[in-house]
The first five atom37 places (N, CA, C, CB, O) and aatype in JSON, in Angstrom:
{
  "aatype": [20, 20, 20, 20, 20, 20, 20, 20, 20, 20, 20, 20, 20, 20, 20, 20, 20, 20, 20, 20, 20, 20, 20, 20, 20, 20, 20, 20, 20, 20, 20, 20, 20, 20, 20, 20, 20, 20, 20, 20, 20, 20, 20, 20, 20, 20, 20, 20, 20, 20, 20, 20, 20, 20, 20, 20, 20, 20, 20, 20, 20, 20, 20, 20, 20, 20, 20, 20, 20, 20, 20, 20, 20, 20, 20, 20, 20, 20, 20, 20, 20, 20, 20, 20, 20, 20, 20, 20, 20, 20, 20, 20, 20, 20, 20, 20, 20, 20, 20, 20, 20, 20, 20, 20, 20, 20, 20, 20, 20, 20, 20, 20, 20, 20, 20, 20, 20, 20],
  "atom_mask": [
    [1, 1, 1, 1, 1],
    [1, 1, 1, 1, 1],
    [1, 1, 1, 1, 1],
    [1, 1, 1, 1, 1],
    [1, 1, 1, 1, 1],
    [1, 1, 1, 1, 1],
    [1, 1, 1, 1, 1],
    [1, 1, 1, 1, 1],
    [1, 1, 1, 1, 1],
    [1, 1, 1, 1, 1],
    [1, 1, 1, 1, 1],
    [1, 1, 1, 1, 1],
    [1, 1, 1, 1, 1],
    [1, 1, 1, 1, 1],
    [1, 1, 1, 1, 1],
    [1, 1, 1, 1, 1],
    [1, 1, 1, 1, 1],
    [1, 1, 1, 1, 1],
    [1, 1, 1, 1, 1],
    [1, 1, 1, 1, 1],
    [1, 1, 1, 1, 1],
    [1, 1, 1, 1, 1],
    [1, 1, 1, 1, 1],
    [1, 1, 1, 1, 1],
    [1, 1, 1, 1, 1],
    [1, 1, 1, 1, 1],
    [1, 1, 1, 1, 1],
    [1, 1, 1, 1, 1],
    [1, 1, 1, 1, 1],
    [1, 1, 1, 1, 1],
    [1, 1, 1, 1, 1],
    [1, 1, 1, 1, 1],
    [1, 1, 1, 1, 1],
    [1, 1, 1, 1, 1],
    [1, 1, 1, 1, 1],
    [1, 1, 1, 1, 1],
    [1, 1, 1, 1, 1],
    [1, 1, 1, 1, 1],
    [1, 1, 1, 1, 1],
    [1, 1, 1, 1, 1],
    [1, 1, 1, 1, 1],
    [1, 1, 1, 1, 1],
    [1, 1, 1, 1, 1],
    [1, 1, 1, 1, 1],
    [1, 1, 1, 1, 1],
    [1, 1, 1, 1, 1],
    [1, 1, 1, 1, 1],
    [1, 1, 1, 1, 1],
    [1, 1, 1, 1, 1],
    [1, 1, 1, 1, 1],
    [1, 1, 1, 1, 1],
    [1, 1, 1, 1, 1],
    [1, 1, 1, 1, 1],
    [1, 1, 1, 1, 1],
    [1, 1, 1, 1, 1],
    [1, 1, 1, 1, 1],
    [1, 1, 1, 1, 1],
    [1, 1, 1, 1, 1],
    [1, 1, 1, 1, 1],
    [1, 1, 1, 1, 1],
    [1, 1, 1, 1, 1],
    [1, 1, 1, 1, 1],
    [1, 1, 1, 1, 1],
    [1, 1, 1, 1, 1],
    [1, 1, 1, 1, 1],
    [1, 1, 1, 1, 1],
    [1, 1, 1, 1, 1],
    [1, 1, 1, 1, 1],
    [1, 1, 1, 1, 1],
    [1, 1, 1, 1, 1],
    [1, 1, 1, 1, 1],
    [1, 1, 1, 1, 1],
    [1, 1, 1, 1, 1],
    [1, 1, 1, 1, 1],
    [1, 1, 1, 1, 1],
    [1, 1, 1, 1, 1],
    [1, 1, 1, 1, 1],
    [1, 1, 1, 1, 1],
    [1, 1, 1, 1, 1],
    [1, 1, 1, 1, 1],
    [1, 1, 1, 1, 1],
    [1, 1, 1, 1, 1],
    [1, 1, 1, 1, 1],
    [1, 1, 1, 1, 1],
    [1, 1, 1, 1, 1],
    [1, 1, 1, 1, 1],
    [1, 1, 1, 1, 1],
    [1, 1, 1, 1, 1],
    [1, 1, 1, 1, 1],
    [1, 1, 1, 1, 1],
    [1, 1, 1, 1, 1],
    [1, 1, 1, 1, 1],
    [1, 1, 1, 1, 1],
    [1, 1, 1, 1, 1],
    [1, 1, 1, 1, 1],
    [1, 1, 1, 1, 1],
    [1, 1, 1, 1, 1],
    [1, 1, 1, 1, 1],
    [1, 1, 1, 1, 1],
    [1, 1, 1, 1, 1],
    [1, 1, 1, 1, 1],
    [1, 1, 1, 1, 1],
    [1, 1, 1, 1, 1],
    [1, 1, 1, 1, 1],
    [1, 1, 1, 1, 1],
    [1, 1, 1, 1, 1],
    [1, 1, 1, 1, 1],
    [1, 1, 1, 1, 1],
    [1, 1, 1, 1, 1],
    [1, 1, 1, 1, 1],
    [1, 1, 1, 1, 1],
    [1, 1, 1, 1, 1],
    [1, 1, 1, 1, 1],
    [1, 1, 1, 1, 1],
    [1, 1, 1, 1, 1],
    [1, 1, 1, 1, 1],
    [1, 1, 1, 1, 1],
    [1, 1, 1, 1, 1]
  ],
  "atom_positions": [
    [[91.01, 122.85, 76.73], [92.03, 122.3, 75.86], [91.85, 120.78, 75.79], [93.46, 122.68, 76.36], [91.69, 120.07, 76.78]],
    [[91.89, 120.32, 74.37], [91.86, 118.64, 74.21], [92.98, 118.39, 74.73], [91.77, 117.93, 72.74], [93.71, 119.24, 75.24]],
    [[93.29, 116.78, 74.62], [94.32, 116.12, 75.17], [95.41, 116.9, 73.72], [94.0, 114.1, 75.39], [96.06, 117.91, 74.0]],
    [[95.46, 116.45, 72.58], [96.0, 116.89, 71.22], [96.73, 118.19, 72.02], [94.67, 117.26, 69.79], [97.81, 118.26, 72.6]],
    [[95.84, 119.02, 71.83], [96.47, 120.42, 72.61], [97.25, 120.64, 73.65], [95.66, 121.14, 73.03], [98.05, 121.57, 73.69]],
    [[97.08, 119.8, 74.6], [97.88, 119.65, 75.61], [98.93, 119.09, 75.44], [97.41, 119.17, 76.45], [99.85, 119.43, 76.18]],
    [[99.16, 118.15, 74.52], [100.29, 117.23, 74.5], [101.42, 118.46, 73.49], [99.77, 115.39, 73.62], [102.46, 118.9, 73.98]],
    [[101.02, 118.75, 72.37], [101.82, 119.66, 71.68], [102.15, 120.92, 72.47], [101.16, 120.0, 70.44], [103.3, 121.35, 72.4]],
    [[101.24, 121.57, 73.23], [102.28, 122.63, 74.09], [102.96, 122.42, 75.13], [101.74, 123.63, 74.56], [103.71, 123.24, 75.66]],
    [[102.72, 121.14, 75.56], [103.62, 120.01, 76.88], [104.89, 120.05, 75.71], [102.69, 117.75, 77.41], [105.78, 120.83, 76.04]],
    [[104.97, 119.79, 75.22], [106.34, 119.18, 73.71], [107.28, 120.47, 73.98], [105.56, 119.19, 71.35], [108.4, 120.49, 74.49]],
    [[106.37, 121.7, 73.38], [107.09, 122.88, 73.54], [107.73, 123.68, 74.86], [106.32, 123.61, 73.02], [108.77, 124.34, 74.9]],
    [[106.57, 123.34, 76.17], [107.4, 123.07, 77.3], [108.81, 122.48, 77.39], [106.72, 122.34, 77.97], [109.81, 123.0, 77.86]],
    [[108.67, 121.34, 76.86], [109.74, 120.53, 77.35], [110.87, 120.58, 76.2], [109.2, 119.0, 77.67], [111.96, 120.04, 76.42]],
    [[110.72, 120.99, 75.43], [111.78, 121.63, 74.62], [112.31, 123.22, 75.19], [111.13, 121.73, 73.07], [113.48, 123.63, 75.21]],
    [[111.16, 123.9, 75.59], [112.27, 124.99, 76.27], [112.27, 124.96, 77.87], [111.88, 126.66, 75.81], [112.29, 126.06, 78.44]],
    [[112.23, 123.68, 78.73], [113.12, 123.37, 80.07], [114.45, 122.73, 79.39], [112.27, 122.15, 81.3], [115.33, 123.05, 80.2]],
    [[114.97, 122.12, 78.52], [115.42, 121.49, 77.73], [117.32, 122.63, 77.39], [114.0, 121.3, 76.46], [118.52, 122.46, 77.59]],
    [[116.38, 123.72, 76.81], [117.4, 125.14, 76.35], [117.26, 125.98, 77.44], [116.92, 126.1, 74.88], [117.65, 127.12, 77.2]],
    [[116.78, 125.78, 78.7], [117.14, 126.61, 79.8], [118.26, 125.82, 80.35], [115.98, 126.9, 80.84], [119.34, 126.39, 80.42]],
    [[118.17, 124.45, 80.78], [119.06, 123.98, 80.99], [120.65, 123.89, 79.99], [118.44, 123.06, 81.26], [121.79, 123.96, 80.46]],
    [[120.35, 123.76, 78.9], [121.65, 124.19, 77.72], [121.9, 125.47, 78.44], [121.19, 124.45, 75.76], [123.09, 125.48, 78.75]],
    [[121.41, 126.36, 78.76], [122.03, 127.97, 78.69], [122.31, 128.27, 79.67], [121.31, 129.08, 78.28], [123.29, 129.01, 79.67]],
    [[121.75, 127.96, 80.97], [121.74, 127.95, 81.84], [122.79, 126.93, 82.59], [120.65, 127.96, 81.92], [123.72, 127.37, 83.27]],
    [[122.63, 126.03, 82.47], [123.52, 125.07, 83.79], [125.11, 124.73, 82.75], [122.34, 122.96, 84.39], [126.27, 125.03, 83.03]],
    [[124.37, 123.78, 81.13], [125.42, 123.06, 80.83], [125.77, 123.68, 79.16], [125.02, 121.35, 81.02], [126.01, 122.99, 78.17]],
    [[125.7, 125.6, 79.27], [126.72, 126.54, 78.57], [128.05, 125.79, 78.4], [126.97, 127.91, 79.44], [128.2, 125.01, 77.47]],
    [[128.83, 125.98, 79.11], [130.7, 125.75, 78.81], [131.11, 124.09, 78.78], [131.83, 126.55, 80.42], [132.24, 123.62, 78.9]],
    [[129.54, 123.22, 78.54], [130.34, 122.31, 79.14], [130.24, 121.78, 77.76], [129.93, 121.47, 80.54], [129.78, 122.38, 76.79]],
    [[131.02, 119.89, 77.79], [129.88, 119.55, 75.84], [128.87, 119.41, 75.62], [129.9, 118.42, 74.95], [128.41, 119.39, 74.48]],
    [[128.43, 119.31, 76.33], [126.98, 119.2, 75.75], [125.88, 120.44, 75.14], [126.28, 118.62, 76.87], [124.87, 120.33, 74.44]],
    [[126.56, 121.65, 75.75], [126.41, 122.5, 75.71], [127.22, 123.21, 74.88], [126.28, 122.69, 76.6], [126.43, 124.12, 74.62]],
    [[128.13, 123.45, 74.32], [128.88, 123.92, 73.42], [128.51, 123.18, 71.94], [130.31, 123.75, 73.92], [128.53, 123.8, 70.88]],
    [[128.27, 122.19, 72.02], [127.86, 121.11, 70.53], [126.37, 121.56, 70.26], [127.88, 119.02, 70.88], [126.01, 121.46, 69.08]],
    [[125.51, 121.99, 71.1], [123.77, 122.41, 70.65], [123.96, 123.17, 70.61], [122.49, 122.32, 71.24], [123.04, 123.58, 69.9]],
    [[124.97, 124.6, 70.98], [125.63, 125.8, 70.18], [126.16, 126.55, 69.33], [125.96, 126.0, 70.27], [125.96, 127.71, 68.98]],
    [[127.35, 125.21, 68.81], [128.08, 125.17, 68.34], [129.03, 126.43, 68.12], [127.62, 124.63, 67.64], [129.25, 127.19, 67.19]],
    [[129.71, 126.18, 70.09], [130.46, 126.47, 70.48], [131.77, 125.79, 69.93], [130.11, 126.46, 71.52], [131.83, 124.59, 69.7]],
    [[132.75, 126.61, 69.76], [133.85, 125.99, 69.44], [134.84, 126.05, 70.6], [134.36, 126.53, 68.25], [135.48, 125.06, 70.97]],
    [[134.9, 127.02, 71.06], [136.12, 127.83, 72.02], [135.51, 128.01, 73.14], [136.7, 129.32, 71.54], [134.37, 128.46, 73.28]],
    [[136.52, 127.55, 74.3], [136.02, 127.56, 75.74], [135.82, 128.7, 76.41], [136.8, 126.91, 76.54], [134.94, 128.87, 77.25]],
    [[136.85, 129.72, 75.98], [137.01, 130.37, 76.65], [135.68, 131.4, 76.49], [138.29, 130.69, 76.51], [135.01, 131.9, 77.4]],
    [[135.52, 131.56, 74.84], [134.13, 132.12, 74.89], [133.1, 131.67, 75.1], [133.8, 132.54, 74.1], [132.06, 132.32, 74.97]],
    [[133.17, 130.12, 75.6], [132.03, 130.24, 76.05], [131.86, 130.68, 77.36], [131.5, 129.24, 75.88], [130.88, 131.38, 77.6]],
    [[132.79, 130.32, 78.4], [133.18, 131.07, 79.62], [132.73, 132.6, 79.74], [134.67, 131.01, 79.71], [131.92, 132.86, 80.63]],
    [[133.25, 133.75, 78.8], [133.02, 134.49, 78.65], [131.61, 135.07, 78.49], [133.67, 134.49, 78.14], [131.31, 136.22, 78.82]],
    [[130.97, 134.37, 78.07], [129.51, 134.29, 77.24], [128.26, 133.94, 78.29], [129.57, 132.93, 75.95], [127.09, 134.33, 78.23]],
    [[128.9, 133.1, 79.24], [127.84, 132.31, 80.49], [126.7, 133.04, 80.93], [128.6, 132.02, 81.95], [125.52, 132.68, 80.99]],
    [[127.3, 134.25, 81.25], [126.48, 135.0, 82.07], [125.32, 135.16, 81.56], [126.94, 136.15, 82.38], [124.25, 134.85, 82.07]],
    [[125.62, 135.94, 79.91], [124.13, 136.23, 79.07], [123.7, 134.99, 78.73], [124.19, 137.14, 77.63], [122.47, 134.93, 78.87]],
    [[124.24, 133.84, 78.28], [123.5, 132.83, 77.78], [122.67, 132.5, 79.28], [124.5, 131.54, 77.03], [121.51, 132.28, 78.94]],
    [[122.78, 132.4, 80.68], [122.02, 132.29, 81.86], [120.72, 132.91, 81.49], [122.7, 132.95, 83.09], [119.56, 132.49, 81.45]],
    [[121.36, 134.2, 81.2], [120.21, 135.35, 80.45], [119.22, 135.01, 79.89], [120.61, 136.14, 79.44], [118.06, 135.04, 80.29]],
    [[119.69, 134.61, 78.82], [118.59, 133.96, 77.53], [117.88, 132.88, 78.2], [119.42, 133.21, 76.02], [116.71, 132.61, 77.91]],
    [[118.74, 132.06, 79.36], [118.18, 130.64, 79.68], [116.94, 131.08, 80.5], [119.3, 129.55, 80.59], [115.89, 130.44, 80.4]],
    [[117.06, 132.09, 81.25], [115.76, 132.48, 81.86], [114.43, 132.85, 81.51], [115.95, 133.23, 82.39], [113.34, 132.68, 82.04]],
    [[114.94, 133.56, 80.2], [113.92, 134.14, 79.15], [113.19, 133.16, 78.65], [114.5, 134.85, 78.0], [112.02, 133.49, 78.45]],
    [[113.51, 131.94, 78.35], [113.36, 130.42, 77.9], [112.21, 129.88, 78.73], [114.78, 129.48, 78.16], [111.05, 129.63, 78.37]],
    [[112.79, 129.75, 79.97], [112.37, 129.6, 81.04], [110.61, 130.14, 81.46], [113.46, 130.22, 81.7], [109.6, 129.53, 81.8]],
    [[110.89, 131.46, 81.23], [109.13, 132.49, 81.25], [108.39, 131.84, 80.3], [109.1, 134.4, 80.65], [107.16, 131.81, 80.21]],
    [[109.7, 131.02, 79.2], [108.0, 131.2, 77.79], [107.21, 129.59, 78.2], [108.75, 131.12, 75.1], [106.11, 129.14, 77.86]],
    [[108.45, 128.95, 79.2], [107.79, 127.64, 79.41], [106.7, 128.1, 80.98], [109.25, 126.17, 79.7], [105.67, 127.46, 81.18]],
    [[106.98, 128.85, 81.61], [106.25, 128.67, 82.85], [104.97, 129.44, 82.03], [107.01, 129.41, 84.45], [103.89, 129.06, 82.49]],
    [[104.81, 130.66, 80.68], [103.43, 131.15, 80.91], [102.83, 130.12, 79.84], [103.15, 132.92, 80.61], [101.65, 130.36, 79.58]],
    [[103.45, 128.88, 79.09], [102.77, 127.38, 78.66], [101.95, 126.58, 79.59], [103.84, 126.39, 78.32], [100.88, 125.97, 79.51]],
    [[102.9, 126.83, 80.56], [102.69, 125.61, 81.59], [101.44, 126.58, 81.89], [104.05, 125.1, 83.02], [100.47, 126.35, 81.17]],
    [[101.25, 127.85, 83.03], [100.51, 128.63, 83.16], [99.12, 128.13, 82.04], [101.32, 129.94, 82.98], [98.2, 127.41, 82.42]],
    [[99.21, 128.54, 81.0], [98.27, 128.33, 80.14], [97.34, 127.18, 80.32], [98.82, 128.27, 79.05], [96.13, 127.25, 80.56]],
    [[98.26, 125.86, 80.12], [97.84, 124.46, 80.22], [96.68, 124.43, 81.74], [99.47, 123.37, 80.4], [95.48, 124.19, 81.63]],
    [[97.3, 124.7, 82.96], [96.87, 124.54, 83.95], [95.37, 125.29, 84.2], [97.89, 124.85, 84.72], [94.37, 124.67, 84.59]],
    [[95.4, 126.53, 83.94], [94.46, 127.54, 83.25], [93.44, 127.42, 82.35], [95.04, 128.26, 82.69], [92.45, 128.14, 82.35]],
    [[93.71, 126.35, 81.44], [93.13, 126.01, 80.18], [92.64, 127.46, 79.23], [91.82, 125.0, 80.57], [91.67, 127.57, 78.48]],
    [[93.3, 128.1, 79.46], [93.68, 129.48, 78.46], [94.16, 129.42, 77.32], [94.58, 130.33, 78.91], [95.36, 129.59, 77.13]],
    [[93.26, 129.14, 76.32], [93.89, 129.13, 75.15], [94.18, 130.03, 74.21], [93.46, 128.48, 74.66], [94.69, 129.84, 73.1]],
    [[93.68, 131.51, 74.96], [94.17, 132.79, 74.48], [95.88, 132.76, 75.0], [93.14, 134.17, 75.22], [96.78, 132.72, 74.17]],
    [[96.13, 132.78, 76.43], [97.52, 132.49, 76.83], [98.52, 131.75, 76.18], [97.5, 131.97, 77.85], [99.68, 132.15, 76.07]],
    [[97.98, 130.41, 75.65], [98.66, 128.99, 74.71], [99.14, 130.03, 73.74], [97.41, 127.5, 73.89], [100.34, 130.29, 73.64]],
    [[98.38, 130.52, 73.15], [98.37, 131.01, 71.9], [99.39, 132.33, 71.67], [96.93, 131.31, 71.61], [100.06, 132.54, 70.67]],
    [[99.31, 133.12, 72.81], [100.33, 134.37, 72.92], [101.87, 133.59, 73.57], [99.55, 135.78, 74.22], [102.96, 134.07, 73.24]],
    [[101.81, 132.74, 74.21], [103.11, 132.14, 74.27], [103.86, 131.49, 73.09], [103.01, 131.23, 75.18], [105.08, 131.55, 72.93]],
    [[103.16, 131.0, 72.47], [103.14, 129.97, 71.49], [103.89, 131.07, 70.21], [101.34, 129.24, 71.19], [104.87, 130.84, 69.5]],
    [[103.1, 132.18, 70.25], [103.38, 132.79, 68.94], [104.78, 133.46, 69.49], [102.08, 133.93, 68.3], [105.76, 133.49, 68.75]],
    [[104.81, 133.93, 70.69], [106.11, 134.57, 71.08], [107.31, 133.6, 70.72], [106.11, 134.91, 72.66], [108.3, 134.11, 70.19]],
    [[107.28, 131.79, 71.07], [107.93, 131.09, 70.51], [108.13, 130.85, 69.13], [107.7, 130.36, 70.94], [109.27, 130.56, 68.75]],
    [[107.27, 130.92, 68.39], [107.02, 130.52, 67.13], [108.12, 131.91, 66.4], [105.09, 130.46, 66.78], [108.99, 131.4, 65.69]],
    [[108.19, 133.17, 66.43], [109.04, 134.57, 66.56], [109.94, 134.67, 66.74], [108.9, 135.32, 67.21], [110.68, 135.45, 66.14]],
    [[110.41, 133.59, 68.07], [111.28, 133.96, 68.42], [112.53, 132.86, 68.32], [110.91, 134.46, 69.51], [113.63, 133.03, 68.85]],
    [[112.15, 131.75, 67.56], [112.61, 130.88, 66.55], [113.09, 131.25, 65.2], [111.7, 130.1, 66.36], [114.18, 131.12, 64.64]],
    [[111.41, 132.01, 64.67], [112.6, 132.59, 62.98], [112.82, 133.21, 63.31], [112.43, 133.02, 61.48], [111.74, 133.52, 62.8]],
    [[113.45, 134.57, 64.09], [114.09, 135.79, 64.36], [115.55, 134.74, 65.12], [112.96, 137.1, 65.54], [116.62, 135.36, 65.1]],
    [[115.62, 133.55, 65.62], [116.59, 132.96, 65.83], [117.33, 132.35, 64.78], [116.3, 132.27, 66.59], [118.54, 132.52, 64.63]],
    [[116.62, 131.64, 64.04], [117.16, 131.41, 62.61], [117.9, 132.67, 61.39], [115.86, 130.82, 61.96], [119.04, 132.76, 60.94]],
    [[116.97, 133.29, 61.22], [117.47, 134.66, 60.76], [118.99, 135.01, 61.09], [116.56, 135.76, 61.42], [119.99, 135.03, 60.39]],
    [[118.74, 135.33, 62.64], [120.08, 135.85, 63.04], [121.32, 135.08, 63.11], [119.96, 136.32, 64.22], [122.42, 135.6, 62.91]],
    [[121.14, 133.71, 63.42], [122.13, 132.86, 63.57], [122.54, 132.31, 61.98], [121.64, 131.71, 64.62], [123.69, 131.99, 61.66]],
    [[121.68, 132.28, 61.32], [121.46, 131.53, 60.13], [121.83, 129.55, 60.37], [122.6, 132.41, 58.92], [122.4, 128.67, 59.72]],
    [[121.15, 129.65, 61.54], [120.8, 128.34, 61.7], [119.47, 127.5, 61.65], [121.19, 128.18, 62.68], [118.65, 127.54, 62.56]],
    [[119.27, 126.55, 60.23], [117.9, 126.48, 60.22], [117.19, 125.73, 61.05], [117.55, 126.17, 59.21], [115.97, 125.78, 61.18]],
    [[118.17, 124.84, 61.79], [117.86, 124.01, 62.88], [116.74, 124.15, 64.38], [119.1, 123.89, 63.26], [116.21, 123.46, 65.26]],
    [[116.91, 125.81, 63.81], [116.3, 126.12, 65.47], [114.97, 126.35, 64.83], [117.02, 127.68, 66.6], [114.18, 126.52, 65.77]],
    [[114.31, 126.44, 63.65], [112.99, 126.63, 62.69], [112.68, 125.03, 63.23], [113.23, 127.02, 60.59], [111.8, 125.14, 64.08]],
    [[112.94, 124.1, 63.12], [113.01, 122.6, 63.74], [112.33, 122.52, 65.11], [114.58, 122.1, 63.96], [111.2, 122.07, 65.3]],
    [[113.12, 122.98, 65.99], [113.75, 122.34, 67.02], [112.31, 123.47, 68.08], [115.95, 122.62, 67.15], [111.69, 123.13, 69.09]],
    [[112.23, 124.75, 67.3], [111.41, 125.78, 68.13], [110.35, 125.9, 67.27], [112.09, 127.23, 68.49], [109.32, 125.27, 67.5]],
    [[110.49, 126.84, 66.01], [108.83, 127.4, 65.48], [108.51, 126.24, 64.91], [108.62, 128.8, 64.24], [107.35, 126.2, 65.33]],
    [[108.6, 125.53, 64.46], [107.5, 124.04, 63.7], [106.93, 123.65, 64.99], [108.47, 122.32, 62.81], [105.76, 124.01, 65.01]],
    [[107.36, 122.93, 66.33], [106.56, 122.71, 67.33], [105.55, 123.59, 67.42], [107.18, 122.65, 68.39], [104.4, 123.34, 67.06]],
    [[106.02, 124.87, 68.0], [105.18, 125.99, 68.49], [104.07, 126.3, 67.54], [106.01, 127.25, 68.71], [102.98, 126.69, 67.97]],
    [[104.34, 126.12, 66.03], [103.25, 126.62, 65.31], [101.98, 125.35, 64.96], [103.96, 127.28, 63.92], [100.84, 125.47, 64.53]],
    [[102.85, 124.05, 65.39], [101.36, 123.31, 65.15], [100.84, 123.28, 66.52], [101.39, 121.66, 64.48], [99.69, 123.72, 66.55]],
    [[101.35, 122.88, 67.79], [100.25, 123.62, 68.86], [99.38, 124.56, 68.08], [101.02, 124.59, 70.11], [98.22, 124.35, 67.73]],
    [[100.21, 125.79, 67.83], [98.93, 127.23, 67.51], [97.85, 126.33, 66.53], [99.78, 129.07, 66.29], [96.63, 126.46, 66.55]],
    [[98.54, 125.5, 65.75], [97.05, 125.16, 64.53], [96.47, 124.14, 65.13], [97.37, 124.57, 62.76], [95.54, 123.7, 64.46]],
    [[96.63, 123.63, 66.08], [96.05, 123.07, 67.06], [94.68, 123.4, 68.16], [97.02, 123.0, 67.59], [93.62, 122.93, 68.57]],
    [[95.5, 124.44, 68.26], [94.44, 125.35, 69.41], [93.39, 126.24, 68.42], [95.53, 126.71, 70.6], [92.19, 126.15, 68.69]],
    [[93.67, 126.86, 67.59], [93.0, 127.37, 66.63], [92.32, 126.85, 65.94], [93.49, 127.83, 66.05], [91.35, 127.52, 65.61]],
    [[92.43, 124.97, 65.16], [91.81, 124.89, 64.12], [90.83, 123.12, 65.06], [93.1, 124.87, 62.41], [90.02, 122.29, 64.63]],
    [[91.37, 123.26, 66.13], [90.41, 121.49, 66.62], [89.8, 122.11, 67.97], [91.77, 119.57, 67.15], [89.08, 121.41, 68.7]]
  ]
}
């Protein structure tokens, strides 16, 4: 992996340690309710447990990045990458928030044209 490559799936790392921590630690709190857009405490209270959930899931797609990077596996980059890149518009889709097409699959997919096309 070039430096280029490394730096864009480091990005996507650190965007999802970023939403493990949102889901995970600071769910109910503001900071965490506003990158949600949580309104109501109580659901988010209610909600903690699975959003922990999701935060872990988050969590795997950054450790098999990191994995990758260390590895210099750019078959691995690439199956993480696309699982992110998926699992962004299937986030958008469902939420109908286009923000997370932003924030998740645009990173994730120029890594992939990254690793694929330099």
């Amino acid at each position: 992996m070039n430096i280029l490559q490394i730096l864009l799936t480091s990005l996507v790392i650190l965007i999802h340690i970023y939403i493990v921590v949102l889901e995970m630690v600071w769910w109910t709190n503001k900071r965490g309710m506003r990158a949600f857009g949580l309104k109501d405490k109580t659901f988010a209270q209610e909600t903690k447990v699975m959003a922990a959930n999701q935060g872990l899931y988050n969590g795997f797609l950054a450790a098999g990045l990191l994995w990758s990077i260390l590895s210099t596996k750019i078959d691995v980059a690439i199956f993480f990458l696309t699982c992110v890149a998926v699992a962004g518009i299937y986030g958008a889709y469902s939420t109908q928030k286009i923000k997370i097409l932003y924030i998740q699959t645009i990173p994730a997919l120029l890594a992939i044209g990254s690793l694929l096309f330099l």
